[in-house]
N, C-alpha and C positions, 0 to 999 in steps of 0.2 A: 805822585807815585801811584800805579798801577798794582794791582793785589800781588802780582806776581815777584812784584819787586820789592813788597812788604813781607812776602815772605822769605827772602832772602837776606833780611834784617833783621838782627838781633831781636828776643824776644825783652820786650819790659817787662819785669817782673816788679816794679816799683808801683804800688798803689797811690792814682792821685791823693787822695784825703780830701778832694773836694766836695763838699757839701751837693747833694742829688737833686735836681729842682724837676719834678713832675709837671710836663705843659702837654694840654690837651688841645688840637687841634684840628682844623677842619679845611676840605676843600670845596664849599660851596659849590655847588653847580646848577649855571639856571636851565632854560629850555633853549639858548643858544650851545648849551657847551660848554662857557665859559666859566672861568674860576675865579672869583673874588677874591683879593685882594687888599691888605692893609696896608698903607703907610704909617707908620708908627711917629705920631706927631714929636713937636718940641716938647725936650722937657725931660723925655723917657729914653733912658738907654738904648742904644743901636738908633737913636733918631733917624727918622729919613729913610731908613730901610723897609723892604716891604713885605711882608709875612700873610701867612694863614691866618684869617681871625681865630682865637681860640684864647685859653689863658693857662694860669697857674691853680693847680689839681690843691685843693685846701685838706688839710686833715678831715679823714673819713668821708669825702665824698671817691664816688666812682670819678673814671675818666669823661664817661661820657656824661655824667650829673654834673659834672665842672665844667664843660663844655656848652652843655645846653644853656647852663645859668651865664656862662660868659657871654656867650651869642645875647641871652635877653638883654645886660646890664650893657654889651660894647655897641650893638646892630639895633636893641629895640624890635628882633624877631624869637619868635616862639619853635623851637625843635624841640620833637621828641627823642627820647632814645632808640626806639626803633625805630627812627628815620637816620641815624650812624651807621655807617656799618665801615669797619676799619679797611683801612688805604696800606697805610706804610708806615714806616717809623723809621727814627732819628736817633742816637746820642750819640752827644757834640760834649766836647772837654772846652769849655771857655776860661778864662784866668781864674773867676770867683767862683766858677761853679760845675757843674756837669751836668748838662741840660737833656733829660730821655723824652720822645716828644711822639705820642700814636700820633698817627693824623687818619683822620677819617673821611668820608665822603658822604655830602648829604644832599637831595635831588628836591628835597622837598621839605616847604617850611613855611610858616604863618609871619605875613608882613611883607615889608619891602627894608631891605640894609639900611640903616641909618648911620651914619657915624655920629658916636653919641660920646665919644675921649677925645674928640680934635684930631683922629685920622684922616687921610685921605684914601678911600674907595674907588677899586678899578677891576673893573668884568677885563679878563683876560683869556687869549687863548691860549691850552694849554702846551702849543708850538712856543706861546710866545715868552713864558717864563721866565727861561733865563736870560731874558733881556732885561730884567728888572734888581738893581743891589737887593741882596735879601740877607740876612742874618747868616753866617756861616754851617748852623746845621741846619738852617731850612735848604741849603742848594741840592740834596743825597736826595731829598722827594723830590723834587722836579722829576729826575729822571723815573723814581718808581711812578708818578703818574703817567707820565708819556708810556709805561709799559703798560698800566694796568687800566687806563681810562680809555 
């Protein structure tokens, strides 16, 4: 359904009650262009699908203080904060929860990617996106990157 057609649709006035899960993420980009890429190993919800590296925003850090530390503990690379600078954002209504999700852009970073949780890693271009299964509120960034990169 197109915006147009969504407005033409009853308004919900029913609040989910789902519980809000803060996820900070990121569009890597090396000196190709290209956008890195997770596969989200066995094991972990949405297995097999491929997302932005990034993670889950912890009580009392920033977006991007959650970000950087998930980059060091999931890739084994070093960002700063002022190498983020915000992209686009998400929120996605899933069964358990309601996922709000910045995604940021970063050109520049200490190390090389590691998968270090048993993902699978892939430099992508970012024509090539949505050729890859991704979690259902990572698909709405695809397109803002194709606008804004």
């Amino acid at each position: 359904m197109n915006c147009l057609e969504a407005l033409k649709q009853p308004r919900s006035t029913t609040p989910s009650g789902l519980p809000i899960v803060l996820v900070a993420a990121v569009a890597l980009v090396d000196a190709d262009d290209k956008i890195l890429l997770a596969q989200r190993p066995e094991g972990k919800s949405m297995a097999g699908l491929w997302e932005f590296p990034g993670g889950k925003v912890e009580e009392g850090e920033s977006p991007e203080f959650a970000l950087c530390r998930e980059l060091h503990e999931e890739l084994s690379i070093d960002v700063r904060e002022c190498c983020l600078a915000p992209l686009a954002f998400t929120s996605h209504a899933y069964e358990d929860f309601h996922l709000m999700m910045p995604l940021y852009v970063c050109r520049m970073w200490n190390g090389i990617p590691e998968p270090k949780e048993g993902q699978t890693l892939e430099w992508v271009r970012a024509l090539d996106l949505s050729k890859y299964d991704m979690p259902a509120a990572d698909i709405p960034l695809i397109y803002q990157i194709l606008d804004r990169l």
